[in-house]
C-alpha positions in Angstrom: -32.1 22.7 -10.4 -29.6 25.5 -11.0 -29.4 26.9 -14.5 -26.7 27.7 -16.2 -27.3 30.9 -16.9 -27.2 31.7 -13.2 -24.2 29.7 -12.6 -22.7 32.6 -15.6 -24.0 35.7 -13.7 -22.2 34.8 -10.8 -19.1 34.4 -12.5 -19.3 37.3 -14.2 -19.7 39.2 -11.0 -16.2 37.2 -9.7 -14.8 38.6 -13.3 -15.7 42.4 -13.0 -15.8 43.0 -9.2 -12.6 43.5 -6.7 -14.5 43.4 -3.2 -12.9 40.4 -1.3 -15.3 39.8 0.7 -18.2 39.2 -1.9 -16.0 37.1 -4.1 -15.8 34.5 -0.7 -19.4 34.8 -1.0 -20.0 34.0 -3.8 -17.6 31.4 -4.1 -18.8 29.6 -0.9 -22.3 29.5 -2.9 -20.8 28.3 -5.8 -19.2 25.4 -4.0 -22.4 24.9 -2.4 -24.6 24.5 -5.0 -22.0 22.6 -6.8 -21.4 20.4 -4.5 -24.8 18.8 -4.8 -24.0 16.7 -8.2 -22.1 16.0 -10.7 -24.0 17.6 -13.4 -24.6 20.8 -11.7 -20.3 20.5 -11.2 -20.5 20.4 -15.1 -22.8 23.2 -15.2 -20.2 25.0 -13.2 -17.2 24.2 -15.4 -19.1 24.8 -18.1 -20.1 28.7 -17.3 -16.2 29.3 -17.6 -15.4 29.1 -13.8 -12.5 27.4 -14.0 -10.6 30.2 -15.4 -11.6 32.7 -12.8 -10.9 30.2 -9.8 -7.2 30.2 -11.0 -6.8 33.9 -11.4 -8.2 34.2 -7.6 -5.5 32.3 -6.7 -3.3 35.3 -7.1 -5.2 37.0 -4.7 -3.8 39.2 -1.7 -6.9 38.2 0.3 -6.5 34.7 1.9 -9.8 33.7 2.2 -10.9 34.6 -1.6 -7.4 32.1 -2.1 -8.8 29.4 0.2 -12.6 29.3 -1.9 -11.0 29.4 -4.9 -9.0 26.9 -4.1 -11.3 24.7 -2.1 -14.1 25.1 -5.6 -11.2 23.6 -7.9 -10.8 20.4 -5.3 -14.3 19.7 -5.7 -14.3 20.2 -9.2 -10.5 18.1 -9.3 -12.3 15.2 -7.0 -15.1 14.6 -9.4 -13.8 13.3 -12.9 -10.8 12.7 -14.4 -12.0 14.7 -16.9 -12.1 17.4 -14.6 -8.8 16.9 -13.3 -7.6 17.1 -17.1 -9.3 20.3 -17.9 -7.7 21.8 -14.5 -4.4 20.6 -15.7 -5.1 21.6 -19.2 -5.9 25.6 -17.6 -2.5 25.6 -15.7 -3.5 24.8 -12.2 0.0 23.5 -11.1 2.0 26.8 -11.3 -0.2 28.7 -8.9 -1.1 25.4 -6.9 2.7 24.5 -6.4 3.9 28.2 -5.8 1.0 28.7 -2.9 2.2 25.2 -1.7 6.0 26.6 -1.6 5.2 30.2 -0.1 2.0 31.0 1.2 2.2 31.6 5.2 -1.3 30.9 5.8 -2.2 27.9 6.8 -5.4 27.2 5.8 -4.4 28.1 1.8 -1.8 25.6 2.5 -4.4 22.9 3.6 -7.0 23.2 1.0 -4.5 23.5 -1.4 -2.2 19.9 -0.7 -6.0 18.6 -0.1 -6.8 19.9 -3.6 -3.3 18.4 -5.0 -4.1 15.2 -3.5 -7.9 15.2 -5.7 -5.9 15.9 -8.7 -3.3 13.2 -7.8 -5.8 10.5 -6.9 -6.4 9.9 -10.8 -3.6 7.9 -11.8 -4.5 6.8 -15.5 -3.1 8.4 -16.9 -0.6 10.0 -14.0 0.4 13.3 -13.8 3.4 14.5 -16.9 6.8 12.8 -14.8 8.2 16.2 -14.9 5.2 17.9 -12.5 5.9 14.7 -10.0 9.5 15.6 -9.7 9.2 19.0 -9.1 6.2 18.9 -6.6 8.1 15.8 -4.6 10.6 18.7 -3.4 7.9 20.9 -2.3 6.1 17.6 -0.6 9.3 17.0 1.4 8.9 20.3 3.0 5.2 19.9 3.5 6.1 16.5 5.2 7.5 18.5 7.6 4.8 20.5 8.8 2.9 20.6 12.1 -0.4 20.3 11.1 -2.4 16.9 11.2 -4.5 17.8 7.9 -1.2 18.9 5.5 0.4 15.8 7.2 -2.5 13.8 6.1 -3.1 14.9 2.3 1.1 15.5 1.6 1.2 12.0 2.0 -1.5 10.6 0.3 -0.1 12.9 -2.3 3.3 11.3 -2.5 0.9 7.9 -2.3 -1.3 9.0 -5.4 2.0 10.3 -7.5 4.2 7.1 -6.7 1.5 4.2 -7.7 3.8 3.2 -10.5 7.3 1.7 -9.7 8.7 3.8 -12.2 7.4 6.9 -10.0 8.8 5.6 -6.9 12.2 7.2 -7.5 11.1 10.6 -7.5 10.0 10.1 -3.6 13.5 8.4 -3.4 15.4 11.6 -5.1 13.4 13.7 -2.9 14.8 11.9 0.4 10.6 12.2 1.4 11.2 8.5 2.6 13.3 10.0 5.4 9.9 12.4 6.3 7.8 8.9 6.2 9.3 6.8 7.9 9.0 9.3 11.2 5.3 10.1 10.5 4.9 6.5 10.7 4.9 6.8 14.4 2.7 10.0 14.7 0.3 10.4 17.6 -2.5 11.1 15.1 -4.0 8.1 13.4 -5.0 9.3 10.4 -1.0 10.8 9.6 0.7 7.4 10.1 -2.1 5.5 8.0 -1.1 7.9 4.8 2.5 7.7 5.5 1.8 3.9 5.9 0.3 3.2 2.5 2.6 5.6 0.7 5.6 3.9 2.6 3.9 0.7 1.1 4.8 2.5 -2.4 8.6 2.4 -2.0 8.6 -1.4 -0.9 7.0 -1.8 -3.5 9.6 -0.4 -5.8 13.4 -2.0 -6.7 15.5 -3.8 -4.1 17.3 -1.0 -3.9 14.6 1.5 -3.6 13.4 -0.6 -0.5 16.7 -0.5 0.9 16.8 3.1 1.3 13.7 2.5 3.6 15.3 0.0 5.6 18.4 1.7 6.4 16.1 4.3 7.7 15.5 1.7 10.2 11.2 1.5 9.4 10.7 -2.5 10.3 10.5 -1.2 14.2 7.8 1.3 13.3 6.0 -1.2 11.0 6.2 -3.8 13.4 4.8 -1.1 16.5 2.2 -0.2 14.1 1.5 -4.1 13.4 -0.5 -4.0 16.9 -2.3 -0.8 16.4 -6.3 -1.0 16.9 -7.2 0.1 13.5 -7.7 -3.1 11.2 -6.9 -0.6 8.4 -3.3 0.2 9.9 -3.0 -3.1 10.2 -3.8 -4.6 7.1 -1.4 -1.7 5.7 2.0 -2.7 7.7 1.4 -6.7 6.7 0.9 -5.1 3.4 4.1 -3.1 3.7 6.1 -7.0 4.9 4.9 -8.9 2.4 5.9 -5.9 -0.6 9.5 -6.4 1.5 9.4 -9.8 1.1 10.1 -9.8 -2.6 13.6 -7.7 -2.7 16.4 -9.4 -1.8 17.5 -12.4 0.8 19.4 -10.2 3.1 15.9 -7.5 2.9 14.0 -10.9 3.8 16.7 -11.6 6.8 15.9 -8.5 8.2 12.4 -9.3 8.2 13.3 -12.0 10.2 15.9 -10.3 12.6 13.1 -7.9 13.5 11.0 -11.0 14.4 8.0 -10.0 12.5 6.8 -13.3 11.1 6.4 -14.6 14.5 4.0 -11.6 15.7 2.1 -12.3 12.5 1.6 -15.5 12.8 0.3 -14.6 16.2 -2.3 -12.0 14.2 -3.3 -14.3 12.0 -5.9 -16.1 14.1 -7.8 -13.0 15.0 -7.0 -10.8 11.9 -10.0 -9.6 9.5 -9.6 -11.4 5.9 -7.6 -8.5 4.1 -4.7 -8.6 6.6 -4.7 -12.4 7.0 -4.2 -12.4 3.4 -1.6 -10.3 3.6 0.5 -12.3 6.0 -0.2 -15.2 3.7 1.2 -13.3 1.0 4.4 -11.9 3.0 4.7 -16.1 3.9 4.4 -17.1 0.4 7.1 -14.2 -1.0 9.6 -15.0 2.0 9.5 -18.6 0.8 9.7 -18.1 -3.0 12.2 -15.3 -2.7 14.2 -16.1 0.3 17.0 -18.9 0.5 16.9 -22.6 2.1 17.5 -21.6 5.8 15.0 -18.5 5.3 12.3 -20.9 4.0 13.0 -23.1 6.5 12.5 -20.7 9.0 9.3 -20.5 8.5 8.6 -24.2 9.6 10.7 -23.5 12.6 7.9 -21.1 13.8 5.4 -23.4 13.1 4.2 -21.9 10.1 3.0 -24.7 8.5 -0.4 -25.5 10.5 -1.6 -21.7 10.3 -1.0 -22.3 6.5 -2.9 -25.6 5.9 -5.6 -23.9 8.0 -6.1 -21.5 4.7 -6.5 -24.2 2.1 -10.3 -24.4 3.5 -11.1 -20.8 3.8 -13.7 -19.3 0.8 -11.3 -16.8 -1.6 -9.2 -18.5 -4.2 -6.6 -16.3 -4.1 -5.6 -16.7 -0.4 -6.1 -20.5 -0.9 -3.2 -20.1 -3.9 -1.4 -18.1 -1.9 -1.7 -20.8 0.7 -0.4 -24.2 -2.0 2.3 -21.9 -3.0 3.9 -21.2 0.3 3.3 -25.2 0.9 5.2 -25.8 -2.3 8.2 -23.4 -1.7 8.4 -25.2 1.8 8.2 -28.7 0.7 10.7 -27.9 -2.4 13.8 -27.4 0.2 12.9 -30.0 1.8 13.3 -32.3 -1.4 16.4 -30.3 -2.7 18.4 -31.7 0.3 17.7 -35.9 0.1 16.1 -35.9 2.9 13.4 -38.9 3.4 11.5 -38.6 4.6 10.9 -34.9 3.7 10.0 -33.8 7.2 8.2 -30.6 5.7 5.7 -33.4 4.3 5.5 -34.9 7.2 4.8 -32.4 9.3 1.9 -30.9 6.5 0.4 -34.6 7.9 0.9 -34.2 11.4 -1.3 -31.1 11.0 -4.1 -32.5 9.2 -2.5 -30.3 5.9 -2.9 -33.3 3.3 -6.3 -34.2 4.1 -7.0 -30.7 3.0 -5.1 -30.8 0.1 -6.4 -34.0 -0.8 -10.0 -32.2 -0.7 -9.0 -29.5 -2.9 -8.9 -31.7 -6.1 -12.7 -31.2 -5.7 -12.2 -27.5 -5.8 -14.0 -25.8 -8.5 -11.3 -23.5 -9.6 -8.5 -24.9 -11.9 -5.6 -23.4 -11.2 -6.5 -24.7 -7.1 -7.3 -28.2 -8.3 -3.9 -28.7 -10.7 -1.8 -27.2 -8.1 -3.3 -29.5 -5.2 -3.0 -32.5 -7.6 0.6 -31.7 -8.2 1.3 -31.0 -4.7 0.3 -34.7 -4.2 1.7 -36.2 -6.9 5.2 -34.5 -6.5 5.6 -34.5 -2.7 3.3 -37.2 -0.9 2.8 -40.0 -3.5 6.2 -41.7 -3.5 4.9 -45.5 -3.3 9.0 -46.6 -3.1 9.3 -44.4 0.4 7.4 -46.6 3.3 8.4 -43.7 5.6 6.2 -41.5 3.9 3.3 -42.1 7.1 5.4 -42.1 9.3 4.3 -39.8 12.5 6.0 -36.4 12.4 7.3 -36.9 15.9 10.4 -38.5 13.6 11.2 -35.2 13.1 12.7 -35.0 16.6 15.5 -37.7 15.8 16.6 -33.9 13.6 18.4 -31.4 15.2 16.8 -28.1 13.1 19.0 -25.3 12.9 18.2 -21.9 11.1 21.3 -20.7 12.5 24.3 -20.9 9.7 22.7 -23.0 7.1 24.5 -23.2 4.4 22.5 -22.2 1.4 22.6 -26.0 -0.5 22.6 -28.0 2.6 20.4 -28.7 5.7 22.1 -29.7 8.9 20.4 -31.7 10.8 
């Protein structure tokens, strides 16, 4: 145990003494011993370090700027608390003005590491003001050469632009052009930040995703779609199925870069978060999309990867999973057509048999929407067709190509 009376004396001797070299020292024990727990990081805070750390900052010395700055990360990466009492003290002028001018690169790198620990606490977010003005000074940093500043810059932008409203200071910033390139780095840990803060900005406004797609990202996201990380992965299906609920023209190029099909083609082997998020980008292109979008997605055989999820054990995939069935099955009833060959093919796949056994289900909201699923689309005792096999489908002639949104031609 380290008392805080010794944690004072040696800030005291990084008040009142001006060798360079023994305030490193000092520091690096400092960070040591703090380092160890979070009440010996209180300990710390509480002998009045906080204070001094910042005024080192100003130091000609690089290395007494790099501990100083490398003790207030730790201390900004334990609490929020923390992180308030750093913002409370002023860190942001000095942090954003080494970030802007400082020539070494190691300040540079434990100091966008140290933004990103103050960042990471997002309720509540940093003041709006602070985000836009460190956004500029991000952009440059997004620029850099160095795989570490790469890294924490963009989990940075990530932290800062959680909330949609945040997302158009990254847009103002034109940081989405800087993202979109990283997203093809040769260093995997550089295009997995740039990934989940790209994931941000699809998640913002139609027209906030736009800006990304006319920066022509689909082709990176689909590349990055086959990478070997299941993280990466799961991020880019991720990144579709935020896409997948802007506009029908952001969904058609979804399509146009043939993405559903390669995820369909993931979805066998995928690990449970990324399966569920091609379920999702399935169930948004069919709730969001139009008639001939949806019915796309039976085109590529959608429908028996879907069914295969209603039997799976996690809720929310399974809803996921009745609500892309339902989207489906709803064009197929807006256009008259009987039988609904969207039922018939759910069937032909063994889809209602599944359904059927998910009135069991001991969630709720999963038995109501199975029943309804039955009741609305399958039990029609006037329609004789309804068992019919789905090869009847054949006697239609499917196109996806110029469907009129309001009509099928078959």
């Amino acid at each position: 145990m380290i008392h805080k009376h010794l944690m004072e004396r040696f800030v005291e001797i990084l008040k009142n003494n001006t060798d360079n070299t023994l305030h490193s020292e000092v520091i690096s024990m400092l960070n040591n011993i703090a380092s160890n727990s979070p009440h010996q990081i209180a300990i710390l805070t509480d002998s009045g370090a906080v204070p001094v750390f910042l005024g080192l900052l100003s130091s000609s010395y690089h290395k007494v700027q790099e501990d100083a700055m490398w003790a207030l990360g730790n201390i900004a990466f334990e609490s929020l608390m923390n992180r308030d009492l750093l913002l409370d003290s002023g860190i942001m002028v000095p942090l954003l003005h080494l970030l802007s001018s400082c020539p070494n690169v190691s300040v540079i790198r434990r100091s966008v590491w140290t933004f990103a620990n103050l960042a990471r606490w997002r309720n509540p977010p940093l003041d709006s003001t602070q985000i836009s003005q460190s956004m500029f000074i991000l952009q440059g940093l997004l620029q850099h050469k160095d795989p570490d500043i790469l890294v924490d810059a963009c989990l940075t932008v990530c932290y800062l632009s959680n909330e949609r409203e945040q997302v158009q200071a990254v847009v103002d910033a034109d940081i989405c052009r800087h993202l979109v390139k990283l997203l093809v780095h040769p260093d995997r840990g550089v295009c997995t930040a740039a990934l989940r803060a790209v994931g941000n900005v699809f998640h913002g406004t139609d027209e906030q995703i736009q800006v990304v797609l006319d920066l022509d990202a689909l082709p990176c996201i689909s590349q990055l779609m086959h990478y070997s990380s299941c993280i990466i992965r799961k991020e880019a299906c991720r990144s579709i199925a935020n896409i997948a609920t802007g506009s029908s023209a952001q969904i058609q190029k979804i399509i146009d870069a043939n993405i559903f099909p390669q995820m369909l083609k993931m979805i066998k082997t995928a690990d449970s978060k990324t399966s569920k998020e091609i379920i999702r980008s399935l169930a948004n292109a069919s709730t969001f999309g139009k008639s001939n979008q949806t019915h796309y997605l039976f085109l590529i055989n959608s429908l028996p990867l879907v069914c295969d999820f209603l039997t799976i054990d996690d809720s929310s995939v399974i809803l996921l999973a009745l609500k892309t069935l339902e989207n489906i099955l709803r064009v197929g009833d807006d256009y008259q057509i009987l039988p609904n060959p969207y039922a018939l093919a759910i069937e032909e796949c063994g889809g209602l048999e599944k359904i059927e056994y998910l009135q069991t289900h001991e969630n709720l909201e999963i038995y109501h929407k199975s029943f309804n699923l039955i009741d609305q689309f399958f039990e029609d005792e006037d329609d004789d067709m309804r068992m019919h096999p789905v090869a009847g489908i054949d006697q239609f002639e499917f196109s996806a190509q110029n469907l009129p949104e309001g009509s099928f031609d078959f």
